[in-house]
N, C-alpha and C positions, 0 to 999 in steps of 0.2 A: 610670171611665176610658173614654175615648171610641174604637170601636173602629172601627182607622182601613183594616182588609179590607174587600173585596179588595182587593189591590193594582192598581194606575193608570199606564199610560204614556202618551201623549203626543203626538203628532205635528202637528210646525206646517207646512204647505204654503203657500210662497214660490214662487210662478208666473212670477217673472221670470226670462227667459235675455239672454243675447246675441246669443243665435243659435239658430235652432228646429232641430234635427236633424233628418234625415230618417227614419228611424229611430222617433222619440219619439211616443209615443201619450199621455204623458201631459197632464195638464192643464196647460200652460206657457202664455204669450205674450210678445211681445219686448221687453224693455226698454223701460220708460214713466218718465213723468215722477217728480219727488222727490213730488210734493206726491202723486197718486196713491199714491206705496209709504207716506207719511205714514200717508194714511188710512186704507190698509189695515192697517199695524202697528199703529194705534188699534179698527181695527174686530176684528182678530185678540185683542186682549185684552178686548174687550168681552164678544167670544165665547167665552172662557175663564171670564168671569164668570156667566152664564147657562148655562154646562154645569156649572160647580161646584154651582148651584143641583141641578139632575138629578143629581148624582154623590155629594150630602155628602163629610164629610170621607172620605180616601182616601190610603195610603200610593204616592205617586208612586216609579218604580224607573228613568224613563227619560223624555228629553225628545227628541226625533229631528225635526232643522230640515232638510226637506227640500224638493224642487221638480222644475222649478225649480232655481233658483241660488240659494240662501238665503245664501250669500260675499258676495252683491252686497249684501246688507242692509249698512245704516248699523250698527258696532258697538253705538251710544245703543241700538237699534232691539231687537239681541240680548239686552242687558244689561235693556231693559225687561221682555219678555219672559220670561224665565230669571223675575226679581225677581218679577213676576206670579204666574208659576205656584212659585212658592215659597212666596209668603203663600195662594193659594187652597189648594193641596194641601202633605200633610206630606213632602219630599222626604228618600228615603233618602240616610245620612250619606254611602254612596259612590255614591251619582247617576249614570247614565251620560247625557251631554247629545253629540252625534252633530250635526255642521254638515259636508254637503255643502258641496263645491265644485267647480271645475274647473281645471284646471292651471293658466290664464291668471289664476286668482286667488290666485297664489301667490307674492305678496310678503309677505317674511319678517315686515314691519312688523304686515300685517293679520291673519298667523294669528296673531303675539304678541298682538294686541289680543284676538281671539277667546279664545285660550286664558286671557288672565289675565280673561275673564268667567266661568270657569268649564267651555268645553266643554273636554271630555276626548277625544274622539272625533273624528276628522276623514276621511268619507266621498269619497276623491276618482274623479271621472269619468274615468280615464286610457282606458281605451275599450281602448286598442291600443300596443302601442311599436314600431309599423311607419309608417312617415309615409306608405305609399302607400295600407294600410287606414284610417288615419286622413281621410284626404282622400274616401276611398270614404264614411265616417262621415260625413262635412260638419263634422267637429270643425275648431275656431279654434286648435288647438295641433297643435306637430310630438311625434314620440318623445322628443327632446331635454326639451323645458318638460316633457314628463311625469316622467320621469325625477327632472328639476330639482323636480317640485314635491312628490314622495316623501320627498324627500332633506330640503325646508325643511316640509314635515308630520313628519316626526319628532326634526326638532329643538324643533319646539313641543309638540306634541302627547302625552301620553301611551300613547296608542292609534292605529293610520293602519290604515284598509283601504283598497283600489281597486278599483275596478269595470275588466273585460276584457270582451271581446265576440268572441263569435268563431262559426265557423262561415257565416262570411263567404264568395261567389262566389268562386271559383281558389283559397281555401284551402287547403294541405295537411295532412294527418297532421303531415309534417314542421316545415312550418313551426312550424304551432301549438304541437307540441310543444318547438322549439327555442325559442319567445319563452315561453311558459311558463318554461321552465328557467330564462331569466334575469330575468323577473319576480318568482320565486321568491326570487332571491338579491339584490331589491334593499333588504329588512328589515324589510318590513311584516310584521304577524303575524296578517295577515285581508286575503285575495284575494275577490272573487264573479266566477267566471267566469258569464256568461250566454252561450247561443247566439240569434244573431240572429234577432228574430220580424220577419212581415212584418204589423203588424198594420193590421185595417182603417182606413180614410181616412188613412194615413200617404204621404208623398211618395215614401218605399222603394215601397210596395205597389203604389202609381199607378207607377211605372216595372217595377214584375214584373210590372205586366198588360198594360203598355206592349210585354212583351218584350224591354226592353233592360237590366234586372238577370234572373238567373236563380239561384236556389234554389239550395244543393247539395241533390245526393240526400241521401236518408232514410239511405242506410246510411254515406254520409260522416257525416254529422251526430250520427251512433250511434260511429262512430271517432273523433271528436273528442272525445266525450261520454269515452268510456274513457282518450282519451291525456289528458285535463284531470285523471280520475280517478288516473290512474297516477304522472303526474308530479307532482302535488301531492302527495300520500300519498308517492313516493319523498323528496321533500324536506321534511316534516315537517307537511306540513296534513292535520288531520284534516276530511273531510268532513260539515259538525256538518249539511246540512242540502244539498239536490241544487246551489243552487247557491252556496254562500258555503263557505270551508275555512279554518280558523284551524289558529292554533301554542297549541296549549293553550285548556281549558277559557275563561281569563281573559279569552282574545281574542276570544269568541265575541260579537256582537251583542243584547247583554242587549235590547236593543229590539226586535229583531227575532224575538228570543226570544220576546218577549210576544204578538206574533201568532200565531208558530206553536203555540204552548202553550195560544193561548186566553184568554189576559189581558186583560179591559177597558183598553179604550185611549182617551181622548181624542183629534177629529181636530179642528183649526180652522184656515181658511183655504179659497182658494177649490177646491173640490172633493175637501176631503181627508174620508176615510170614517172613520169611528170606528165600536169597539160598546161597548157599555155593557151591564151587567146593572141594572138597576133593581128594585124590588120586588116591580112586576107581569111582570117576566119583562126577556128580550135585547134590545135593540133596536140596530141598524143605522142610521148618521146619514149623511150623504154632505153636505158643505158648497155652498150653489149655486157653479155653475161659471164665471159671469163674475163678474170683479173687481168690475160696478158694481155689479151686482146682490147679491152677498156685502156690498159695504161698506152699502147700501142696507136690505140683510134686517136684519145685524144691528142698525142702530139704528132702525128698527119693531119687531123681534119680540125684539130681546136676544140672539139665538141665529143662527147664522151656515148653518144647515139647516132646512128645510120642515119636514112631517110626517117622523118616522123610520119604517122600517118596521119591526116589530113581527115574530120572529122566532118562530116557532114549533120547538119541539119538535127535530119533524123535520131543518127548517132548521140547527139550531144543532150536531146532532150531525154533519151532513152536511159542514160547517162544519169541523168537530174533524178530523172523518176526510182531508179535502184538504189542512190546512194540517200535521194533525201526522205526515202518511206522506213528507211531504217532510225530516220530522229524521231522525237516527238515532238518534233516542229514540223516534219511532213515537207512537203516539198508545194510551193506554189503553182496553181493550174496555169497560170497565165505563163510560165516556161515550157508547157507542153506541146505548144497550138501544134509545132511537125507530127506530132501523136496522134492531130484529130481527136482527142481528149477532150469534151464539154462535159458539161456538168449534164447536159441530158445525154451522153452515148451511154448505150447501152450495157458496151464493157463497166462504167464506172455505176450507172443504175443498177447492174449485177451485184457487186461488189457492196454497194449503200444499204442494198434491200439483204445482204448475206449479212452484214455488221464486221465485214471484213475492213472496211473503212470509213471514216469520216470526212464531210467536207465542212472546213470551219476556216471561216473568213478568207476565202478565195482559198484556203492550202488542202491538201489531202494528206492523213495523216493513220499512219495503219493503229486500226484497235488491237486492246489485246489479244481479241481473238486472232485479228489480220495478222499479229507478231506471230504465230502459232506456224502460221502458214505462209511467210512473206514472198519467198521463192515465187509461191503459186500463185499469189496477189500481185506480186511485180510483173510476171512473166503475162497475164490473163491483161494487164492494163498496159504495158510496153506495146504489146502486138502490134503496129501498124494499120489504119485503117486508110478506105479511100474515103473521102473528104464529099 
C-alpha cells in the first residue's frame, strides 16, 4: 500500500488586482491581458507537475487560491486547476479549497459557478464597513457592497470568512469596537482582524515618511489589540490564532492551519513560497516574482522556483517556534531541541516567571499578555543557544 504521509496543502498565487492598494506589500500587479492569465494558468499546472515530481505521492488536506484576486480567474481556469491537482495528489474526501475575493466580485452567478467547482471556502477582503476608512484603504467598494457581498458568500458558499483591518489614523477604541460588534452579527463563522502595517516600499509608507499619514501610538494599537480580543470572544469567536477568530473548531482555516502547524505545503505561481520535506531534509521554495519570468522559468526548468533553499536544523525549528506561538495550541517543546529549548533554560524560565508564556502538556503556548508582545517573545525564545 502506497504511503501517501505527510500530509500536503497547497497554495496557488493569482497576482492579478483591479486595483494595487496602498497598503499591499504583497506580490500583485494590475490587471493584464486574457492571453497573459492564459499562460500563466498553463504555466501554474506545469508547475504542479514538476513539484509532484519532488513531493511523490502525498495526501492533499487543502488547496487555498490566493493573490491577488484569484475571483478574477476564468471559472474553466479554476476548474482546471482543482482537476490537476486531484489527479497529481490524493485529495482528502472532505478537502478544504479557499477562493479569495473582493466585494466587487460578488455576483451571485460567479460565486455559484465557483462553488459548484468544488470550493468550499470563500476568503473575502471586506477591509472595513466604514466607507470613510474604506476610501483611506484605496478599496473600489463602499460598506454597503461589503456587506452585500457576505450576504451572497453565504448563500453559496459553505464556509465565508473576511478580512478587517484596523488600527487605522483617528481610530477609536470606540469605534472599532462598535463596527466589530456589528461585523460579528453579520453570520460569517471566521473573522481575521489584522492591524495596519506600514510595510517597506508600500505607497501607505511613502506617505508616513511623507508625513502626511501618521501611525497610531503603540499603546492605542495595544487597545485595539484587546477591544478586537474582547469583543470577539464576547460574541462567540474563539481566537484559534493572534489574528483569525472562528465560531467553532469546524470554522477554523484547515489551510492555514497547515502553516501554523508546520505541514508541507505546496506554493505555485508568481512568488508564492512553499516548504517541503523531502528525503534529504526541509527545503523552502519561493516562485520567481515577475509573471514573465515565472511563465518563462517554468517551461525551461519544469518548475516555477530557482534553487530552494535548503533549511537547516536550526532554521526549521526557529520556524515551528514563530508560526506555532501564534495558535492557541502553542507549539510542542519536543520540536525545538536545535533551540536548546528546556523547560529549565532560562530564556523559557524568563518568559514563565513574566507570564508571557505558558507551558502545558509538553507545548508552549503564548498568554494574553505574551499575544501583546509576541514579536519580543518569539525573538527572546528563537535566539540560539550553546547546549
Amino acid at each position: 500500500m502506497i504511503d501517501l504521509a505527510p500530509a500536503l496543502a497547497l497554495y496557488v498565487h493569482w497576482p492579478y488586482c483591479a486595483r494595487i492598494c496602498p497598503y499591499c506589500d504583497f506580490n500583485v500587479v494590475r490587471d493584464r491581458s486574457q492571453a497573459e492569465q492564459e499562460a500563466l494558468a498553463k504555466a501554474i499546472l506545469a508547475d504542479m507537475e514538476g513539484q509532484r515530481v519532488l513531493t511523490g505521492p502525498r495526501r492533499l488536506t487543502s488547496i487555498y487560491l490566493g493573490g491577488g484576486t484569484p475571483s478574477l480567474m476564468q471559472p474553466a481556469w479554476v476548474a482546471a486547476i482543482i482537476a490537476h491537482v486531484s489527479a497529481l495528489w490524493t485529495p482528502d474526501d472532505d478537502i478544504e479549497i479557499t477562493l479569495e475575493a473582493n466585494p466587487t466580485d460578488a455576483e451571485a452567478a460567479r460565486f455559484a459557478a465557483f462553488a459548484a467547482l468544488g470550493v468550499s471556502r470563500l476568503s473575502l477582503g471586506v477591509q472595513s464597513l466604514d466607507d470613510a476608512a474604506l476610501r483611506f484603504l484605496g478599496r473600489n467598494h463602499d460598506a454597503a457592497q461589503g456587506r452585500g457581498a457576505i450576504d451572497a458568500g453565504l448563500a453559496a458558499f459553505p464556509r465565508v470568512s473576511f478580512d478587517l483591518i484596523y488600527a487605522l489614523p483617528g481610530q477609536t477604541a470606540a469605534a472599532w469596537q462598535a463596527e466589530l460588534t456589528l461585523a460579528a452579527a453579520l453570520g460569517a463563522e471566521h473573522i481575521s482582524p489584522y492591524q495596519l502595517t506600514f510595510e517597506h516600499g508600500t505607497a501607505l509608507t511613502r506617505a508616513a515618511q511623507r508625513g502626511t499619514v501618521l501611525p497610531p501610538p503603540n499603546d492605542l494599537a495595544a487597545d485595539l489589540f484587546e477591544v478586537t480580543q474582547s469583543v470577539l470572544t464576547a460574541t462567540g469567536f474563539d481566537a484559534y490564532e493572534v489574528s483569525n477568530h472562528a465560531r467553532g473548531a469546524a470554522a477554523r482555516s484547515r489551510h492555514n492551519l497547515a502553516y501554523w502547524q508546520g505541514v508541507d505545503y505546496v506554493g505555485v505561481g508568481p512568488g508564492a513560497h512553499g516548504r517541503l520535506t523531502l528525503a534529504d531534509g526541509r527545503i523552502a521554495t519561493q516562485g520567481r516574482r515577475r509573471v514573465a519570468d515565472y511563465i518563462t522559468g517554468v517551461a525551461s526548468t519544469g518548475l516555477g522556483f530557482d534553487s530552494p533553499e535548503r533549511l537547516d536544523a536550526l532554521a526549521v525549528a526557529q520556524e515551528r517556534l514563530l508560526m506555532g506561538l501564534r495558535t492557541d495550541a502553542g507549539v510542542p517543546l519536543a520540536v525545538l531541541g536545535p533551540l536548546n529549548l528546556t523547560a529549565q533554560s532560562p530564556r523559557l524560565q524568563d518568559a514563565l516567571t513574566d507570564g508571557l508564556i505558558k507551558l502545558v502538556d509538553g507545548r508552549l503556548i503564548a498568554t494574553k499578555i505574551g499575544r501583546l508582545v509576541l514579536d519580543r517573545v518569539t525573538f527572546a525564545l528563537a535566539a540560539s543557544e550553546v547546549a
